[in-house]
Each structure stands twice: as C-alpha cells, then as structure tokens.
N, C-alpha and C positions, 0 to 999 in steps of 0.2 A: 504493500500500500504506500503511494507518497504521500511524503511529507504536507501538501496541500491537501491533499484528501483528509490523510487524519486530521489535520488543524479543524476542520470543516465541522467535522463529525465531533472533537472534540470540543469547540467550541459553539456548538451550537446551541441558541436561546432555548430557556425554559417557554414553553407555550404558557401564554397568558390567557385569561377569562376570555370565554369565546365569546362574551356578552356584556356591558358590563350591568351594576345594580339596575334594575325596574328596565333591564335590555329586552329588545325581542328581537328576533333576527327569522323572518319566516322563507321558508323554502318553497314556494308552493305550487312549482314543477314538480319535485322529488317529492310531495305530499310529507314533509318531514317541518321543523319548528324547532330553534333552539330559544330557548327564555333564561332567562336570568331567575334565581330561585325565589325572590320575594317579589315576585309578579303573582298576582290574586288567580284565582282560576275567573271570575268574573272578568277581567282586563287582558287574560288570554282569550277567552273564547269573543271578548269585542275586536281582538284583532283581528283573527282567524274570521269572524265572518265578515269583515271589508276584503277578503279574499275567495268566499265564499266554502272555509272550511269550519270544522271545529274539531274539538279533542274532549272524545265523547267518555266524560267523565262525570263520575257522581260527588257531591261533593259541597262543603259549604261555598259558595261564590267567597264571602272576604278570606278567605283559608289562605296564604302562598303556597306553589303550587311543590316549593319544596318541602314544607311541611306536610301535605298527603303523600310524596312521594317516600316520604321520613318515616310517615306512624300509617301507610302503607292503606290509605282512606281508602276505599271503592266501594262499588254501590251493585245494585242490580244490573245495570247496565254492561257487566263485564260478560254477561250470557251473550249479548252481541258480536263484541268489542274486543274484549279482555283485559284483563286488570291492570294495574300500572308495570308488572315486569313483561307483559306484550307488548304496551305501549312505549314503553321508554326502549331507546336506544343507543342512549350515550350519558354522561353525570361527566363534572367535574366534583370533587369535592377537599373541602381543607381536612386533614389528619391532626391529630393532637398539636404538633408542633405548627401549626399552618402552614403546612405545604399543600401547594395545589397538587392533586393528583388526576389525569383525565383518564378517564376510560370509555371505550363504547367510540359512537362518530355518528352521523348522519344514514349509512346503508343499514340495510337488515343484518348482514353479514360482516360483521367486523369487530370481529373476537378470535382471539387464537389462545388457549389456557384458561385458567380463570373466567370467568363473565365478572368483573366486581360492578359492573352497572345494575346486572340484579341483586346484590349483595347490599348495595345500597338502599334498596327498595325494604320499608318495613322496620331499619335499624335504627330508629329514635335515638339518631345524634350519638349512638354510643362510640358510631366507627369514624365518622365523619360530618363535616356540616356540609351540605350540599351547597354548592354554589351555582352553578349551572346545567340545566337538563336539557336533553334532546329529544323528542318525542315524534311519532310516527303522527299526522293527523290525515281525517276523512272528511268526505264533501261533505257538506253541512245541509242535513236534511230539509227538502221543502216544507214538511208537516210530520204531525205523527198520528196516530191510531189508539187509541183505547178498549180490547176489548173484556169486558165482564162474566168470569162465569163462574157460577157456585163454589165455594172453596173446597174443593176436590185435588187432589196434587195428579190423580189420576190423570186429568182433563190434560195437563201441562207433560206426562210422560206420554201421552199421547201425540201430543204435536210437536213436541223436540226433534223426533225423526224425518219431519215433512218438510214441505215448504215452507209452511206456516211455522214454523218455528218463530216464535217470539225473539226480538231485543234485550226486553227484559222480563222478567215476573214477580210478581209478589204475592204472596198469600195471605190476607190480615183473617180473624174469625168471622169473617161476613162474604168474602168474594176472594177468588183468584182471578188477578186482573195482570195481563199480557199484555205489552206493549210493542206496538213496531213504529219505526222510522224511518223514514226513504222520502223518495221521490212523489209527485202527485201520481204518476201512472200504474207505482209497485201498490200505492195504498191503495189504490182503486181495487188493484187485484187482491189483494188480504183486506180489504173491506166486503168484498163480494164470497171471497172463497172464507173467510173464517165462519161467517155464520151457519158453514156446515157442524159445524162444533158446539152447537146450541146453545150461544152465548146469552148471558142475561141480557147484554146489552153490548152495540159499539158506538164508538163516537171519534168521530174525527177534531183532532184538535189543533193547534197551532204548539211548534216545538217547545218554544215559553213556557206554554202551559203544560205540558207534557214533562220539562227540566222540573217545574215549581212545584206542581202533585207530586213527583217521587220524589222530591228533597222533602215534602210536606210527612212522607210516609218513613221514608230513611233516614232516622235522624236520632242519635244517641243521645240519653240521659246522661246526665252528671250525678245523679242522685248515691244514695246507699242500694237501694233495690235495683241499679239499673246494670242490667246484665247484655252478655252477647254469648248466644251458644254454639256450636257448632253440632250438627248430629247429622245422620244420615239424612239424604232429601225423603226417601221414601216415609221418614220415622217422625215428618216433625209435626206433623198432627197428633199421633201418639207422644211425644215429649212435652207438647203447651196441653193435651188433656193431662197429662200428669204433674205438671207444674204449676196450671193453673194462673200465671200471671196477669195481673191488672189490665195491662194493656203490651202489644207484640203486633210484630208482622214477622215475616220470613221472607229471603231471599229462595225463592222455592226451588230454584235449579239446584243451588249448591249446599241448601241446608243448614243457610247461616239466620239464626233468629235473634231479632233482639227486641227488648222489651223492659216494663219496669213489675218488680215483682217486692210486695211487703215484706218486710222481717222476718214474720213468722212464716212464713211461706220459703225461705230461704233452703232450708233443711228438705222439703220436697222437690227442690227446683237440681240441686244438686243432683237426689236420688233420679230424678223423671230421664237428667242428661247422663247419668251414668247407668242407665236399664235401658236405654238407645243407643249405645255405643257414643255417646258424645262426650263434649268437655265444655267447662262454661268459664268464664272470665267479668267481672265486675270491673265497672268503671273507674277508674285509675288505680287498682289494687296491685300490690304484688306480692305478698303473703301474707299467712294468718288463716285461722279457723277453715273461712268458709272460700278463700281464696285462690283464685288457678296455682295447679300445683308448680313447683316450682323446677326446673332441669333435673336430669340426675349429675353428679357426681362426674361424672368423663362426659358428658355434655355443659355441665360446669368448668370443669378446666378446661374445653377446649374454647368454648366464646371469649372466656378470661385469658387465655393466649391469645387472639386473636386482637381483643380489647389492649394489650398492651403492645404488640404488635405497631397498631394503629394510634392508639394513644398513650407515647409511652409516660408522660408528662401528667396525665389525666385531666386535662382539658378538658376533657368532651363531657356527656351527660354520663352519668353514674350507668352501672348496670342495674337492673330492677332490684336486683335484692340486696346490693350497695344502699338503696334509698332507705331513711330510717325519718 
C-alpha cells in the first residue's frame, strides 16, 4: 500500500451527524427519511406529507421520535407495517463516553455482523442516546376504512390469510374492529369485498380520523393498576375473562393487551396471564411482589457486559434493577 493511500485511510474524518438537532433530511425517490432524534413524530409525519409520504407509526404525536424508537413505542399498526426494527434502517447514537457511533444507512441491505441499528430499538438509553434515525417510509394513504365486527378473534384468524387482511386490529369487550388504509380504489375494493365477513358495520373515514380513534384506543396508563400483557393471540379472550380488568383493549394479531386493573384484582391478573402462557409488566415497574420478573443470572451478566461495554463511565440511564 503507498504511503498516500495509507495517509488517506489513516487520516480520514470521523462522520459527523447526518442531520443536525430538529434536522430532517427526506429521500423521497428511495422512499427512505433520515431525522434528527428530537423531531416529534407529529412534525415528521407534517413533513412527509408535503411529499406525499408518511411513517406509519403508532404513537403519541409530541413523543420524539427517538424516544419511541428508545422504549420501542408501536401500536396496532405494525400488522400492516411492522414495528420500529422493520422500519428503521440506520441510528447514529452517542455511547457512555459521547462518541458518535453510526450504524445501518439508507438501503434495506446494509449490515455485515452485528445489526446494532436493531439493538438500539427498545434499549431505554441504557446502551446509547440516539441521535439520528433513518427510516424506511410509504405513500401516505388517501383514506382509510373502518370495519366492525362482534368481538370474536375468530373473525380476524379468518381474514389474516386473504386479501382482506387488515392494517390493523383491535379487540376492546364490545367489537373487533379492523382497519385498512390505501388508496381511494383499494378501499373501494375492501369496502365492497369485506362485508362478506358480516360486519357490524363499515365506515369510510379520513386518515386523521383513522390516526386519532387508534391513539384514542392505544394509549397507556401511568396509574398503579395499569398493566400491558403479553399472551397468546388465540388466548386473550380467555386471559381478560380471567383477569377481569376495568377497562382493556388488545392488539389482536399479536396478543399484546393493555389495560387498567384495581388492586385487589392484581393477584388474579397475574394468575389469568400465567394459565395463558403469558407475562405481564406494570407501568414503570421493575421489581417487587407483583412485578415483571426480572433476567436470570447469565442473562444478567451478559446485558451488564454489554452495558459496560457501551457505557463504561455510566452515563447512560441505569439498568432496570440498578433503579432504587
């Protein structure tokens, strides 16, 4: 190798922020987006539609949009879509010491080893702070669809295999209600063709209103009673008759329920998710009594390598059972 070559390769710049604070930088040939992390998800999605896209995510609008990608937010909408480690394709993020570190890029394909861009996805600050994300986005629907039908999970194992396959689903105690989104001529067709499915009801609506009902429906307690479970999709009618909570909905495709459930009720909620095969988790908990259990031991020392690894200095947010 000469001597100009290595100088080259030796001395070449750290890449800096591909964006900088409240940046947005939109691709939207390659249908891809890179933003800067404390961009709101409401000021993403007003970008994205003067382009005529968006990034079909669930989600508080004031949130940044590195913080859902942090405590790993998603909603019903990932039945369509898929969740934030579909969508994401690239992260910078700072490490203990503040080094930028970049992973991921702009294509589908651009990983060799490791992925640490889905690594990032879900890690609440413990490995890094996110600085900048790159995300895959879609054409931004002309409308969407609502259709109603009795709260059966059957109804929705039914139409997951077909065309009519839903966007999204929800199950509350009163209706399973399916959602699609597209174009005016796809809805025409799943306006016409789903009423084969004996729906209580449909209704065409404007995307707005379609985003504001499932945020109205998806939407987490802060309370003491306020859980999120996970259990089989098949099982979660059987888990909320055995648990009994106040009030709930379900993600019905993948069997994620959340709801608020009384005190006394607590010691039933546990047993209904553990006679399901499930697990349940309380609103900012990390151990104690009635608390998601906590790692084992060689899953303990390996996050706690991992966590010093990345922050050797401990900068970063605590591990869960570090918090007291």
């Amino acid at each position: 190798m000469s001597e100009a070559v290595h100088e080259e390769i030796h001395y070449r710049p750290r890449r800096g922020e591909l964006v900088p604070p409240g940046g947005v930088d939109l691709h939207a040939r390659d249908m891809t987006a890179t933003f800067a992390a404390d961009v709101t998800l409401a000021e993403a999605q007003r970008r994205l539609a003067e382009i005529g896209q968006w990034l079909p995510v669930d989600g508080d609008p004031a949130a940044s949009l590195g913080d859902l990608v942090s405590f790993n937010s998603t909603g019903p909408l990932r039945l369509g879509y898929g969740a934030w480690r579909d969508l994401l394709l690239g992260v910078q993020f700072a490490n203990g010491r503040g080094e930028l570190i970049t992973a991921g890029g702009r294509t589908v394909k651009n990983v060799a080893g490791y992925d640490l861009t889905k690594f990032m996805v879900g890690q609440r600050g413990v490995f890094g702070r996110i600085v900048t994300l790159t995300t895959r986005t879609y054409r931004r629907p002309a409308g969407a669809l609502l259709a109603r039908h009795r709260p059966d999970y059957t109804v929705l194992l039914r139409l997951l295999p077909t065309a009519l396959r839903p966007q999204w689903a929800v199950l509350t105690r009163d209706e399973l209600l399916c959602g699609y989104a597209s174009d005016e001529t796809t809805l025409d067709w799943y306006e016409a063709n789903v009423r084969g499915s004996e729906p209580l009801g449909v209704d065409r609506r404007a995307l707005e209103g379609d985003v504001e009902h499932r945020a109205s429906l998806w939407k987490f307690g802060t309370g003491e009673g306020s859980f999120r479970a996970s259990v089989p999709p098949a099982r979660v009618q059987e888990f909320v008759a055995g648990a009994r909570p106040e009030t709930w909905c379900a993600d019905a495709a993948f069997g994620i329920v959340i709801g608020e459930v009384s005190p006394d009720r607590i010691t039933s909620l546990h047993e209904a998710a553990s006679g399901t095969g499930g697990a349940i988790m309380f609103s900012g908990e990390t151990e104690g009594p009635h608390r998601s259990p906590l790692p084992s031991d060689v899953e303990r020392r390996i996050i706690e390598r991992l966590k010093t690894a990345f922050d050797p200095d401990q900068k970063l947010s605590p591990l869960p059972w570090q918090v007291r």
